[in-house]
LOTI-755334 format. One record per residue (C-alpha): residue in one letter; x, y, z. Coordinates in steps of 0.2 Angstrom, whole numbers. Each point is the difference from the previous one (the first is absolute). Layout:
REM LOTI-755334
(A, (X, Y, Z));
...
//
This chain:
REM LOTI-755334
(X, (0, 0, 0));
(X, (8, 17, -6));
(X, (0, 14, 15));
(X, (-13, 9, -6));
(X, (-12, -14, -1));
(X, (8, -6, 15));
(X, (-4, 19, 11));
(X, (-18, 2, -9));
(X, (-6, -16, 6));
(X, (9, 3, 18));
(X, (-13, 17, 1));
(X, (-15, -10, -8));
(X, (0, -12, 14));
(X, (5, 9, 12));
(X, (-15, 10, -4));
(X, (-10, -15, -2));
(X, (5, -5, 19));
(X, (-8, 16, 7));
(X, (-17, -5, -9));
(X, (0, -18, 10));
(X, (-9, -8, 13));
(X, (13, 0, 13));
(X, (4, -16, 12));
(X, (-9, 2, 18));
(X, (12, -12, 12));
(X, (-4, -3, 19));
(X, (13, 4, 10));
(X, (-4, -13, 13));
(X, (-7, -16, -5));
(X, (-14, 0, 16));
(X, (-2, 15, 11));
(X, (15, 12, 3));
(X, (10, -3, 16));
(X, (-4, 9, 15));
(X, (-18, 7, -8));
(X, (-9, -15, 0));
(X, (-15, 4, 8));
(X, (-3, 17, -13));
(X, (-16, -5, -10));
(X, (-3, 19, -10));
(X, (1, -2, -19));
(X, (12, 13, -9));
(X, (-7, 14, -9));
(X, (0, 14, -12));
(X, (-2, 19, 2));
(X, (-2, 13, -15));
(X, (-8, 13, 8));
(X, (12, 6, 14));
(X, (13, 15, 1));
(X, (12, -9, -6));
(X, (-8, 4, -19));
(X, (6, -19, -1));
(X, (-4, -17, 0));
(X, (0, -6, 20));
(X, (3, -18, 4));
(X, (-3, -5, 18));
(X, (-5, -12, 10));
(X, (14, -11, -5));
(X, (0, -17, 11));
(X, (7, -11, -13));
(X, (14, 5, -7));
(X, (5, -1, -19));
(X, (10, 3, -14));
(X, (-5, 5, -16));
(X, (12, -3, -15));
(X, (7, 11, -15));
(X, (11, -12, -13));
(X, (9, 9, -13));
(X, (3, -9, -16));
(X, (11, -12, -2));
(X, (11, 8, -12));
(X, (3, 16, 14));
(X, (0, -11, 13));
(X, (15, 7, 13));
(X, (-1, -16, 13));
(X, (-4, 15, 14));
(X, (-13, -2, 12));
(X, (-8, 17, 8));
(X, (-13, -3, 15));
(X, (-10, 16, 2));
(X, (-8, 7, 15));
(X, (-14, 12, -3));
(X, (0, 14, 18));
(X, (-17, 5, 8));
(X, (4, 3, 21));
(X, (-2, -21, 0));
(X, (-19, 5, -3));
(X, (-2, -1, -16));
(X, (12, -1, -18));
(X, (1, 13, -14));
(X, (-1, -16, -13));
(X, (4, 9, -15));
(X, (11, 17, 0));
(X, (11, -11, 14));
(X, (-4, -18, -7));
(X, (-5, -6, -17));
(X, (6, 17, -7));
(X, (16, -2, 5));
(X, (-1, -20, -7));
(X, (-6, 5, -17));
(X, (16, 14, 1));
(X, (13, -13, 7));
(X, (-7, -17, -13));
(X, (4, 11, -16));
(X, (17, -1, 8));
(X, (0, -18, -1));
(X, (-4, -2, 19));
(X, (-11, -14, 8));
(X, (-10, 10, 12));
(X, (-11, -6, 15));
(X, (-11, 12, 9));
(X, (-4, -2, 16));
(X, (-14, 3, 8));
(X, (5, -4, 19));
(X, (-12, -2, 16));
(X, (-7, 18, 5));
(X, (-10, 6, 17));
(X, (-17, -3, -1));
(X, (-12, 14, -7));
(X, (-19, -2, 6));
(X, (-7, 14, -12));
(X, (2, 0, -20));
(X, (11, 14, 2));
(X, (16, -4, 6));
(X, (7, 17, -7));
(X, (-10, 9, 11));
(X, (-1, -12, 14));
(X, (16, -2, 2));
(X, (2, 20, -2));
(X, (-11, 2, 14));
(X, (8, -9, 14));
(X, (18, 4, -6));
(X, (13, 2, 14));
(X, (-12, -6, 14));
(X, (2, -16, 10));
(X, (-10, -13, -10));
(X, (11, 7, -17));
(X, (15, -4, 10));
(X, (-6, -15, 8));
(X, (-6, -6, -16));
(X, (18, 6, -8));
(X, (8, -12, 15));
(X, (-11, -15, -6));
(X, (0, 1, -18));
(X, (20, 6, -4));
(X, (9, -17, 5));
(X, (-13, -10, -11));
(X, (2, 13, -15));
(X, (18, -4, 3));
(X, (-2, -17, 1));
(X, (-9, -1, -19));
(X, (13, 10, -7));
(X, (14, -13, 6));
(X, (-11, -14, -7));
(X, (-4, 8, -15));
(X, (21, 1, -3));
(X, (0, -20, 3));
(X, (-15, -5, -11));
(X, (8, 9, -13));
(X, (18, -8, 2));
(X, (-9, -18, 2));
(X, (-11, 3, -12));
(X, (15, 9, -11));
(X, (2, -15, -14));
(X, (-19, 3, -3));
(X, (0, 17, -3));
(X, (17, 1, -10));
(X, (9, 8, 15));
(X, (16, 1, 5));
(X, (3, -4, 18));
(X, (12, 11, 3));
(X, (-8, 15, -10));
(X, (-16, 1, 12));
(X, (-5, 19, 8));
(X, (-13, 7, 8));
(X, (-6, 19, -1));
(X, (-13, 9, 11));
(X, (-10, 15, 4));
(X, (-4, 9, 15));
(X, (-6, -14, 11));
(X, (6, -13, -15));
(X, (17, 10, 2));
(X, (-3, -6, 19));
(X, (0, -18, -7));
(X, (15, 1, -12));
(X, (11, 11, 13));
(X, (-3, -16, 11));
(X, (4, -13, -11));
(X, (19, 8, -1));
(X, (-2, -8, 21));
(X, (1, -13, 8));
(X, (-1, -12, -16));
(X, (5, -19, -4));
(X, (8, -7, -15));
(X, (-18, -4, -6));
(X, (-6, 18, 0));
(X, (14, 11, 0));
(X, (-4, 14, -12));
(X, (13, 2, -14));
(X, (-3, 20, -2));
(X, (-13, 10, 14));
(X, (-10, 16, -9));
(X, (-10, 9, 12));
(X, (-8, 15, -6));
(X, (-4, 14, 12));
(X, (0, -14, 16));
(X, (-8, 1, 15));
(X, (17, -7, 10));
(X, (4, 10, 15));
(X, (18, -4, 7));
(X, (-8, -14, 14));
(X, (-5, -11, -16));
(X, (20, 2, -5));
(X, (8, -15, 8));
(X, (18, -6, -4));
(X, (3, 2, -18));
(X, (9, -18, -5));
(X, (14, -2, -7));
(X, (-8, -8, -18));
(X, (-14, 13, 2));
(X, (-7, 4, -17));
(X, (1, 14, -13));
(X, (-11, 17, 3));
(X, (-7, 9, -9));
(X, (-13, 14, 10));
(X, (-10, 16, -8));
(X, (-11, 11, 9));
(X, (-3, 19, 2));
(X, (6, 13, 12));
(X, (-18, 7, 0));
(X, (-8, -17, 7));
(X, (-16, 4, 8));
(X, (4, -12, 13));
(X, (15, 7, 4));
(X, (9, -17, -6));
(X, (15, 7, -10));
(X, (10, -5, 15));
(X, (-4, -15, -1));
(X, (9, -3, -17));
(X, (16, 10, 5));
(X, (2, -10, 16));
(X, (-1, -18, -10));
(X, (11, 8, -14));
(X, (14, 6, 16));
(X, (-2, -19, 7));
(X, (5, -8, -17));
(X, (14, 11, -3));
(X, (8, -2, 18));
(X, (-2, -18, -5));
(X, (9, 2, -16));
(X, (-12, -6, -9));
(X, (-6, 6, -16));
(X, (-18, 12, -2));
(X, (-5, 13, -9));
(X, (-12, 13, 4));
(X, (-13, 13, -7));
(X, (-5, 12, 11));
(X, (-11, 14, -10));
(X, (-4, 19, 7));
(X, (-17, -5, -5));
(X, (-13, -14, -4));
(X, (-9, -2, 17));
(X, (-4, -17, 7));
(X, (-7, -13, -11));
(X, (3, 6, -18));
(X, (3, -17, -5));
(X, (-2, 0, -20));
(X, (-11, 15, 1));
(X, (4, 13, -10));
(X, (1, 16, 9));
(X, (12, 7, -15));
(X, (12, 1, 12));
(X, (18, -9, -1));
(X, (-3, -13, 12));
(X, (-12, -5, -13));
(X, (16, -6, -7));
(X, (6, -11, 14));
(X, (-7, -18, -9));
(X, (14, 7, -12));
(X, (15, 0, 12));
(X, (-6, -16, 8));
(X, (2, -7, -18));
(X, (16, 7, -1));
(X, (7, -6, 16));
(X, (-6, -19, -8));
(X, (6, 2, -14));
(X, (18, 6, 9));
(X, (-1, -15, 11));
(X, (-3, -12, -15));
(X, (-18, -3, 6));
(X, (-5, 2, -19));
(X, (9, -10, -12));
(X, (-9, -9, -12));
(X, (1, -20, 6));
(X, (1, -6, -19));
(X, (5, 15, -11));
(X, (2, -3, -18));
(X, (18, -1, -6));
(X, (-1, 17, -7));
(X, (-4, 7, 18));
(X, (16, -8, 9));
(X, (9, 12, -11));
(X, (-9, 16, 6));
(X, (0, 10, 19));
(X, (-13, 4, 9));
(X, (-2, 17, -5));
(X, (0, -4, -18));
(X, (-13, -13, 0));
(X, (-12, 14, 10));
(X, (2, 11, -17));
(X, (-5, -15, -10));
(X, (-14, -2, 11));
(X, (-7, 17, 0));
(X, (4, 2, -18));
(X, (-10, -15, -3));
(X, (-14, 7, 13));
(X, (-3, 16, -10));
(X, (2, -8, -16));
(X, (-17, -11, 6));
(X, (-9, 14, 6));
(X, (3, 10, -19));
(X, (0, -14, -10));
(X, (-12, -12, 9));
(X, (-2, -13, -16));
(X, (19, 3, -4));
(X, (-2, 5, -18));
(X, (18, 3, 1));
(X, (7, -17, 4));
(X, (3, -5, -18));
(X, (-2, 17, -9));
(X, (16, 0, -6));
(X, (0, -20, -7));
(X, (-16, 4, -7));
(X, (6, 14, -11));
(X, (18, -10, -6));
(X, (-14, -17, -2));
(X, (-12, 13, -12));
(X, (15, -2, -13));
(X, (7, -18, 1));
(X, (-10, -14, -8));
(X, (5, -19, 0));
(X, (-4, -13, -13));
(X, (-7, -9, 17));
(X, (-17, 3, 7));
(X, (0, 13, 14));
(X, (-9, -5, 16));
(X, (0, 10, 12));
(X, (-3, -6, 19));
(X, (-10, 12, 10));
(X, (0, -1, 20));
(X, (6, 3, 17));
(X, (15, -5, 11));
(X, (-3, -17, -5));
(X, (3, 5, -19));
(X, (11, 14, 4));
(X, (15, -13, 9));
(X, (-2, -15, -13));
(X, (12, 10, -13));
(X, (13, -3, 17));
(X, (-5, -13, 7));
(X, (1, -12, -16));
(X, (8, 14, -16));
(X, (1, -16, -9));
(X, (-18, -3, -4));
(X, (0, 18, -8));
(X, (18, -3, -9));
(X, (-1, 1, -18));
(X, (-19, 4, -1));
(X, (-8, 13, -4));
(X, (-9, 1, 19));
(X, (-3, 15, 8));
(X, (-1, 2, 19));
(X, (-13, 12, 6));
(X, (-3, -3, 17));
(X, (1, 12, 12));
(X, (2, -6, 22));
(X, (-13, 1, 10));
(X, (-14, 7, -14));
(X, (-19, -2, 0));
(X, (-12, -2, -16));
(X, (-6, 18, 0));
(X, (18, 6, 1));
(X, (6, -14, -17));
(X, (-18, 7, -9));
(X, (8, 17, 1));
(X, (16, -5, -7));
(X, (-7, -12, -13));
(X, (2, 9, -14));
(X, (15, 9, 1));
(X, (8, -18, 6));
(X, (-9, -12, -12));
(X, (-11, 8, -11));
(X, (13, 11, -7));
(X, (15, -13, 0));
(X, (-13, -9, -16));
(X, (3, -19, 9));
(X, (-6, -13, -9));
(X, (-6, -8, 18));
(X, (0, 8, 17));
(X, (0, -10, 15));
(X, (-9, 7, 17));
(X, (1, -7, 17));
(X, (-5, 11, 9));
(X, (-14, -1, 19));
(X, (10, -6, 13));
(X, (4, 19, 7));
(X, (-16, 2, -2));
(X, (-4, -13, 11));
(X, (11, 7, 11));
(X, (-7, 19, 2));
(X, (16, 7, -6));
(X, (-8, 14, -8));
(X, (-16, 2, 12));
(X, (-15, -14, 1));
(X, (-6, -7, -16));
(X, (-14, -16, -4));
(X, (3, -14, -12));
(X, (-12, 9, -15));
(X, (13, 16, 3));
(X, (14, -11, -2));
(X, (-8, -10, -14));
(X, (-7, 16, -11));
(X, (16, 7, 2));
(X, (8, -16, -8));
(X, (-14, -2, -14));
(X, (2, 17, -5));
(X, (19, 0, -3));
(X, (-4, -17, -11));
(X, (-14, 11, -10));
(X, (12, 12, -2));
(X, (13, -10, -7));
(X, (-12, -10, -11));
(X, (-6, 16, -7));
(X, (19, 3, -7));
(X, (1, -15, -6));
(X, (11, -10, 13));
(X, (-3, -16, 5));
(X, (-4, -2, 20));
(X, (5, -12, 13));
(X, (-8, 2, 16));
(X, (10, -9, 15));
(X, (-8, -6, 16));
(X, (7, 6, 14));
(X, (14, -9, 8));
(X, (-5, -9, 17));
(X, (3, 8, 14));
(X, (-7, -5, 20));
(X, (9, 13, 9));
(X, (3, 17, -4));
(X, (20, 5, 11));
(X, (-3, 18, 0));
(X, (-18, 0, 3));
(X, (-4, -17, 11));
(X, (-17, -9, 4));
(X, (-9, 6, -16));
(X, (-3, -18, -5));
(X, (3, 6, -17));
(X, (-1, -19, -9));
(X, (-20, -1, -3));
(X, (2, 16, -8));
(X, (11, -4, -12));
(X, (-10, -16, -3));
(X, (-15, 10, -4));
(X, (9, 12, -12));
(X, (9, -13, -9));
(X, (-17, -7, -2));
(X, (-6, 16, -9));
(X, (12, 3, -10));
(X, (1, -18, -5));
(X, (-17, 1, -7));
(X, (1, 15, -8));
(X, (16, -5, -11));
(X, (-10, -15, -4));
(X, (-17, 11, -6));
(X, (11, 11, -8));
(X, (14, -9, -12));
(X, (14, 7, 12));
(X, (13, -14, 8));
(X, (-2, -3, 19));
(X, (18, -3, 7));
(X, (-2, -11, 15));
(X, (15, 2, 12));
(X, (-11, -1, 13));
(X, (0, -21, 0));
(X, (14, -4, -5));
(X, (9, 11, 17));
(X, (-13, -3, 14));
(X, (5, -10, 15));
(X, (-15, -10, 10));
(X, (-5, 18, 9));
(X, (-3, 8, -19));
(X, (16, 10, 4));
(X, (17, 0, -9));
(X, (11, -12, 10));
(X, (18, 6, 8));
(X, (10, -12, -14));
(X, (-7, 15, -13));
(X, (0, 15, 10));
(X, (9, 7, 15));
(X, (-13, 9, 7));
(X, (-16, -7, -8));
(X, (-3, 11, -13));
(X, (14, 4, -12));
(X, (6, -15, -8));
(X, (19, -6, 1));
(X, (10, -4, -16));
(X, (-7, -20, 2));
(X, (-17, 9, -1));
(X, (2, 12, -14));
(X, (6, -18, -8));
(X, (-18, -6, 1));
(X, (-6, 16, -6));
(X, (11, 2, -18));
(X, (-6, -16, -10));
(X, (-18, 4, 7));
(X, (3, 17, -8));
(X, (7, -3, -16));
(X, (-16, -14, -2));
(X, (-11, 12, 2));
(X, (10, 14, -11));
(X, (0, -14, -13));
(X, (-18, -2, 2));
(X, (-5, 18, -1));
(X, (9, 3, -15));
(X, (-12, -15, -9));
(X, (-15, 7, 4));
(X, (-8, 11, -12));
//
């Protein structure tokens, strides 16, 4: 796969991840330790002073998974703790926010939503609001921390026994924290055992006054801390004393601390720069290798960091001006407008599946006058747009479209099997309306998607296959079945074809050639 297709479909799916349902795992297999006898079901708020979504009541504590894709997949592991005064948790400017920001990184994220006091009214904005500072806040503080605590630590374990699952490194596994969830990461940097020990601590304007700040060990983790000088709660110190202790202990950290931002601006934007702090914590990863790819393609050993972030962001704004990328093959359009074979011209029109074949296996397109026009990651409405200027105009003699299977996957937003299908019907209508012969491929088998998991995409692709397969046959255009000859006994593409279940290897583009060239040969019979 070249380095564009490669970096195009890294931002597809990773765009595609944000759109997925998200995996929900208990914490605890049975009731958590030491609140067994809490029987109030957790809760949502979106009408409070927050202006935010509100969870609260939490009594059994979970994690809820964000998977990058497989190809920007880093090996690190981020546990992240929403703040809320142990009451309730800001769940997305200081939770799934900051997972959506962190998995485009390539990071595994797990949000935490840890045990919380116990809020009798709907409101626990303005219940906890209301009795802040008195006896029972404190008391309820006093009962509620050490469990908080407690999840936080678990939550590090799960992940690093559960780190083969998840594609995690072991020893690449951090936690990051807000206000009360800063509270919960601060502590995890104490008092921890080989199982749970934190390999880098992020608390984020923490509630950690100096008697939380035991003996810092001599293998305590990296730090990394942000916060504000203006915290309403008066919390700044906080920050500053937990940097002092680290660097007394010689160990590294790195700290933020902005003239303004208040407490809890999480990934709020306040147009201020601690809007910008998500940025320097990407930074202080990336300098601490907490970013590199875990399989980079040989072309991105070659590169630094910093280099491969201009390919990214050049890539990024290329997407966003040239959403269908009419200018991938612009330039081997026009020098293909003047060349002419004495071989028929077939042109093979697709996504990343198309697009890698000419690498993968070059020798099925040597010496024949096939032209590769897929483009990574692609839907059908983005290969209709380019359909003329990437077949029509090349004058084939055959084209061959595969093409659905990023439509399956949401790359491009939600989209039904008749969207998917109309789009494939009209690109055949068009072609057969310039006078080149079609072949419509099924869809390749696929049971799991790596960069969008759980979508059970293998009935779907059996349905479409189906559709397409009778309209070729009601329509005089050959149906190119891939789809049997690759399944495995789950209808998906087995791991001797494909590394990751949907791209094929060079054994499965093997299949794929004589299959091709049949159907080529075929095409160019029919009248």
């Amino acid at each position: 796969m070249n380095k564009l297709s490669f970096l195009l479909t890294v931002l597809l799916f990773s765009n595609a991840v944000l759109k997925a349902q998200q995996k929900v795992i208990q914490l605890y297999p049975g009731a958590a330790p030491g609140s067994e006898s809490w029987n109030w079901n957790e809760a949502e708020s979106d009408n409070n002073a927050w202006k935010t979504k509100a969870v609260y009541n939490v009594s059994h504590p979970t994690l809820t998974v964000f998977a990058p894709d497989s190809m920007s997949l880093t090996g690190t592991a981020v546990i992240i703790a929403p703040g809320g005064a142990f009451h309730a948790l800001s769940i997305n400017s200081e939770g799934y926010d900051v997972a959506r920001w962190l998995v485009k990184k390539g990071v595994t994220c797990f949000v935490l939503k840890y045990r919380l006091a116990h809020s009798l009214t709907t409101d626990p904005v303005a219940e906890m609001t209301a009795k802040w500072g008195n006896a029972d806040f404190n008391q309820a503080l006093k009962n509620t921390i050490p469990l908080s605590v407690a999840d936080g630590k678990a939550a590090i374990a799960y992940v690093r026994n559960h780190a083969r699952e998840y594609g995690v490194d072991p020893h690449k596994i951090g936690i990051v924290g807000f206000s009360a969830g800063g509270t919960v990461a601060a502590s995890a940097a104490f008092n921890y055992t080989s199982e749970n020990r934190p390999d880098f601590v992020a608390p984020v304007y923490p509630y950690f006054p100096p008697e939380m700040v035991t003996e810092v060990a001599s293998d305590a983790p990296p730090l990394f801390i942000a916060a504000a000088t203006d915290d309403g709660l008066n919390l700044a110190p906080h920050s500053t004393n937990l940097y002092q202790q680290w660097l007394t202990a010689k160990h590294p950290a790195e700290i933020h601390m902005y003239s303004k931002g208040g407490h809890g601006f999480g990934m709020r934007v306040q147009h201020l720069p601690s809007d910008t702090w998500i940025e320097r914590f990407g930074d202080w990863l990336r300098l601490n290798n907490y970013l590199k790819l875990l399989h980079p393609p040989e072309w991105a050993k070659r590169l630094e960091d910093w280099q491969l972030d201009d390919i990214k962001k050049n890539d990024e704004n290329r997407f966003h001006s040239d959403w269908q990328n009419l200018n991938r093959y612009k330039k081997a359009n026009t020098a293909l407008a003047s060349s002419s074979s004495a071989k028929p011209r077939v042109v093979f029109m697709g996504n990343s599946i198309t697009d890698a074949w000419i690498n993968v296996d070059s020798s099925f397109f040597a010496g024949k006058n096939y032209i590769d026009r897929g483009i990574s990651g692609q839907t059908t409405p983005q290969m209709l747009i380019r359909f003329r200027p990437d077949v029509i105009d090349l004058k084939p003699a055959v084209v061959v479209i595969l093409a659905g299977i990023n439509d399956i996957a949401g790359n491009t937003g939600p989209m039904t099997l008749d969207e998917t299908f109309g789009n494939i019907v009209s690109m055949a209508q068009l072609a057969k309306m310039n006078n080149i012969k079609v072949v419509i491929s099924s869809v390749l088998p696929a049971y799991d998607f790596p960069w969008r998991p759980g979508m059970q995409p293998a009935e779907k692709v059996i349905k479409l296959n189906a559709m397409l397969k009778e309209y070729a046959g009601k329509n005089n255009i050959v149906y190119l079945d891939y789809f049997n000859a690759m399944k495995d006994e789950r209808n998906g593409l087995p791991a001797s074809l494909s590394q990751d279940g949907v791209h094929p290897n060079l054994k499965g583009y093997r299949i794929m050639g004589p299959l091709a060239e049949k159907a080529i040969a075929e095409a160019l019979k029919r009248k």
